[in-house]
N, C-alpha and C positions, 0 to 999 in steps of 0.2 A: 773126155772132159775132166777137167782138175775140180778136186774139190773146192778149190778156191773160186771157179767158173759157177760149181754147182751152188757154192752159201751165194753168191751176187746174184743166180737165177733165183732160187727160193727167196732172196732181198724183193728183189722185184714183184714178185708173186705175192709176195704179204703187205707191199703197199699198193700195188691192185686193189686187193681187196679190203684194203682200209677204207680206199676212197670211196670202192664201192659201199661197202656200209655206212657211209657217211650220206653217201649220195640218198640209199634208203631211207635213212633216220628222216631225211631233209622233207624228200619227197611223202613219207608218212606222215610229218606234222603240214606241211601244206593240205593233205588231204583233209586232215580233220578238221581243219582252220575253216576249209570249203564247207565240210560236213555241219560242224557249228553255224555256220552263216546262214545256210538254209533252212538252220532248226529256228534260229532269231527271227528270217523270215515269214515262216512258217507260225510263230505264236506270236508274230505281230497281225497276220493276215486274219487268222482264226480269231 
């Protein structure tokens, strides 16, 4: 393998995981948005 093959592999491997932490961030504020909601619910019900 040429280094030039190796820097295009490690390219690929660091926007993998770009996305993937994006994908996180995403799906972490979805959660708390859920989390919030049921708290609104919750001190409307009480």
């Amino acid at each position: 393998m040429t280094s030039a093959e190796k820097i295009a592999n490690a390219k690929k491997r660091i926007d993998e995981l770009e996305r993937l932490i994006k994908f996180w961030n995403q799906s972490e504020e979805e959660s708390s948005k859920i989390i919030n909601f049921s708290f609104k619910i919750d001190n409307k019900v009480a």
